[in-house]
C-alpha positions as CSV (number, residue, x, y, z in Angstrom):
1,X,-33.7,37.6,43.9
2,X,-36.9,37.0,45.4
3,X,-35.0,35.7,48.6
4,X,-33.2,38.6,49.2
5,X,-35.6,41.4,49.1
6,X,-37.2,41.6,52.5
7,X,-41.3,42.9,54.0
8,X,-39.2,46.6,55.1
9,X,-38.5,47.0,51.0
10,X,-41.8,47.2,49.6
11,X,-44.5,47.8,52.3
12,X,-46.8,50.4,52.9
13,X,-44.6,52.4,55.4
14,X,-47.1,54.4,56.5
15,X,-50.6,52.4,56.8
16,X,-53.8,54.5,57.7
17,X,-54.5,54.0,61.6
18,X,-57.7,54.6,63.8
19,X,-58.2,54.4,67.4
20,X,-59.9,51.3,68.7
21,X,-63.3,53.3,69.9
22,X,-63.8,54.4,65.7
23,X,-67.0,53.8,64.7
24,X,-67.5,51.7,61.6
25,X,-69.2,54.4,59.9
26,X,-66.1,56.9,60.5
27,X,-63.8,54.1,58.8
28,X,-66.2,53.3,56.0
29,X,-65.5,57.1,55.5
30,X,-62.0,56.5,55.6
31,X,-62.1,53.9,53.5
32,X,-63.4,55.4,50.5
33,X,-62.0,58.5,50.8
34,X,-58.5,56.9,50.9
35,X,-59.1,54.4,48.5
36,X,-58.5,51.5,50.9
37,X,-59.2,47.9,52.1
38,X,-57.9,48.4,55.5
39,X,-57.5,49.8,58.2
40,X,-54.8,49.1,61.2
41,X,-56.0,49.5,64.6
42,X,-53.2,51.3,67.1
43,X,-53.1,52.6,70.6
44,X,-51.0,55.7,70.8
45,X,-47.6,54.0,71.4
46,X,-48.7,53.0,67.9
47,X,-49.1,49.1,69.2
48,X,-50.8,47.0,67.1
49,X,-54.2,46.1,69.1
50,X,-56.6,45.0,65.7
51,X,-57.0,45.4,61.7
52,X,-60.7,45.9,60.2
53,X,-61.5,45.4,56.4
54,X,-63.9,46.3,54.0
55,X,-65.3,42.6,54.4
56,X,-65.6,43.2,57.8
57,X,-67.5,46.0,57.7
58,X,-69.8,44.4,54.8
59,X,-70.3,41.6,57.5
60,X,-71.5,44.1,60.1
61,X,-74.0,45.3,58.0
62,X,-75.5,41.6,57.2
63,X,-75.0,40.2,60.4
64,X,-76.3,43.3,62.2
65,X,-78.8,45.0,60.4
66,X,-80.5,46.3,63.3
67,X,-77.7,48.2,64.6
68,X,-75.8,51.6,63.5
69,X,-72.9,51.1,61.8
70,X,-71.9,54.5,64.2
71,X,-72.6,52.7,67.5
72,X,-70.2,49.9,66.5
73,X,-66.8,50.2,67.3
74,X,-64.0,48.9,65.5
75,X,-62.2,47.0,67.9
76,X,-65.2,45.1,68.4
77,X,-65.2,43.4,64.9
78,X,-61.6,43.3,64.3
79,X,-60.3,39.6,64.4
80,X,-58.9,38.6,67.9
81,X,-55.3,37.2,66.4
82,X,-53.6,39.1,63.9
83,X,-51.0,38.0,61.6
84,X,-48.3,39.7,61.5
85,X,-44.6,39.5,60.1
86,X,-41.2,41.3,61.1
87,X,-40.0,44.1,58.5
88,X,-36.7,41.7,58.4
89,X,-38.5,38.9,57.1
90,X,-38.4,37.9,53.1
91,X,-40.8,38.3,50.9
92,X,-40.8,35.0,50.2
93,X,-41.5,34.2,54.1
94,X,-44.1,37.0,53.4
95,X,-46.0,35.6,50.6
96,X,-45.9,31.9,51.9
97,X,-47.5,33.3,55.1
98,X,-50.2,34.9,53.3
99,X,-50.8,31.9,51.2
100,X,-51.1,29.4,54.2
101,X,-53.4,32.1,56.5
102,X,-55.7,32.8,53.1
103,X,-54.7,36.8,54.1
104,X,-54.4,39.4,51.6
105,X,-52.5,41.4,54.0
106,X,-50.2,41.5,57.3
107,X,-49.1,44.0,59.3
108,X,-45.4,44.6,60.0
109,X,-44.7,44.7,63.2
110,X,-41.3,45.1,65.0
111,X,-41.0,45.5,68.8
112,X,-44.7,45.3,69.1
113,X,-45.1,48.9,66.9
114,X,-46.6,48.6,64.0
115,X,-44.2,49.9,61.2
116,X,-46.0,49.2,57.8
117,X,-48.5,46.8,56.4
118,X,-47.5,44.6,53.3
119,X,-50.3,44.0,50.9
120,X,-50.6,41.1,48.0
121,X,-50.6,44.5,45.9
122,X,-47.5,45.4,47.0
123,X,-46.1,42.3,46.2
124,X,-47.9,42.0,43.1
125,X,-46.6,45.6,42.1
126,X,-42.8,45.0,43.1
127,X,-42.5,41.3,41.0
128,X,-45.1,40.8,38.7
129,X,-44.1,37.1,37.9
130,X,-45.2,35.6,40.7
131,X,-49.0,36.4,39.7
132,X,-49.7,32.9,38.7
133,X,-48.5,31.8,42.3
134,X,-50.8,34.1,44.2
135,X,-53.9,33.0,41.4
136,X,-53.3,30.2,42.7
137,X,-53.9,30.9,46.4
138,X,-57.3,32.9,45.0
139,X,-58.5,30.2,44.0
140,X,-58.1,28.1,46.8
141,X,-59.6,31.0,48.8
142,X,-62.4,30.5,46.3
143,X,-62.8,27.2,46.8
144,X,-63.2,27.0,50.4
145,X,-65.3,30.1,50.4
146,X,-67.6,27.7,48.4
147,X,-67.5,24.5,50.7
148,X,-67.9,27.2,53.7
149,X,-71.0,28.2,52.0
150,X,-72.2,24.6,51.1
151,X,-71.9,23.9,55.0
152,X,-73.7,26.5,56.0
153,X,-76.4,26.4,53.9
154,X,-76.6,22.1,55.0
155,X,-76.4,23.4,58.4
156,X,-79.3,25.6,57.8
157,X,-81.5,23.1,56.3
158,X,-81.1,21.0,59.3
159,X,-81.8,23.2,61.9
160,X,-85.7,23.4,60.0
161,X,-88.3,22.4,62.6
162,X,-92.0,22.5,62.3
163,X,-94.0,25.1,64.3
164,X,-96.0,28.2,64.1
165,X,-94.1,31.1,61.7
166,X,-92.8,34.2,64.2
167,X,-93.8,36.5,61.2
168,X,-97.1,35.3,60.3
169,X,-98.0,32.6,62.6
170,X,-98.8,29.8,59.9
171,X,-98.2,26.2,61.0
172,X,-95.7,24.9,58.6
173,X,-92.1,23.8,58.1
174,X,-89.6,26.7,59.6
175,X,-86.1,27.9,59.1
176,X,-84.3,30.2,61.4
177,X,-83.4,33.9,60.2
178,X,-82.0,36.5,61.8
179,X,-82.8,34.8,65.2
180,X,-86.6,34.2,63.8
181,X,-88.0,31.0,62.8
182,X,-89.8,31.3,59.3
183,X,-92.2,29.9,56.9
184,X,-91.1,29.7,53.6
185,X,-93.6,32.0,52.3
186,X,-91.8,34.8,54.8
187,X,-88.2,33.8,54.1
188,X,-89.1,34.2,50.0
189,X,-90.2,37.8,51.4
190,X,-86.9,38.5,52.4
């Protein structure tokens, strides 16, 4: 059954747009006024040019705290390559995408216009049984989230070098953050 039901059955027909130049205050807006975890970026032949996410707009506000979330533009966060899959394809194509590109979404795209967006929800919501199959791929998402972490956090350890603290100017063991180098005593701070 699975086999024969295709993307164009159960997607979002409809999927919220923006422009490109939205601000990522304007589609936080959206976001929670919708109800949403996307958004699809369109021109307006309604081509598919870039998709932002909650998580990418969480990561604009760790990774640029300096900045106003109403200065930055969407397109400028959006991933470079999308994902995407053909309304004709099966949701079985679907889902084994989503599970090999760790996505919980793709947009559906057909002559380069974007026609819908299918969701792990939708899925989810249409056959219910394959829950344990997409558990699954959350916790390999999991997983590698944690070695991602673990690598980072070596990484950071490693780049520690011994000099005077940009904060406080102590001579002592430093860590880079947020483009400083630190002492301890200033990195427990923050």
């Amino acid at each position: 059954m699975l086999k024969e039901v295709l993307v164009s059955d159960i997607m979002t027909h409809n999927p919220t747009k923006i422009k490109p130049d939205t601000n990522l205050l304007e589609c936080a807006k959206i976001m929670v006024r919708k109800n949403m975890g996307s958004l699809v970026i369109t021109d307006d032949k309604k081509r598919l040019l870039g998709i932002i996410t909650n998580k990418d707009i969480l990561w604009a506000l760790v990774k640029k705290p300096k900045e106003d979330l109403g200065k930055i533009k969407a397109i400028d966060i959006s991933p470079k390559k999308i994902a995407t899959v053909k309304p004709e394809a099966t949701i079985r194509e679907a889902i084994k995408k989503i599970k090999e590109l760790k996505f919980e979404r793709l947009p559906v795209v057909k002559k380069k216009e974007l026609v819908g967006i299918i969701t792990v929800r939708d899925i989810l919501s249409f056959h219910p049984e394959i829950y344990t199959e997409l558990e699954e791929f959350a916790k390999i998402k999991e997983e590698s989230e944690k070695l991602k972490r673990i690598r980072e956090k070596k990484e950071s350890e490693m780049s520690r070098e011994e000099g005077s603290c940009e904060r406080c100017g102590r001579q002592s063991v430093l860590q880079k953050f947020n483009g400083m180098l630190l002492c301890e005593g200033c990195m427990n701070i923050l």
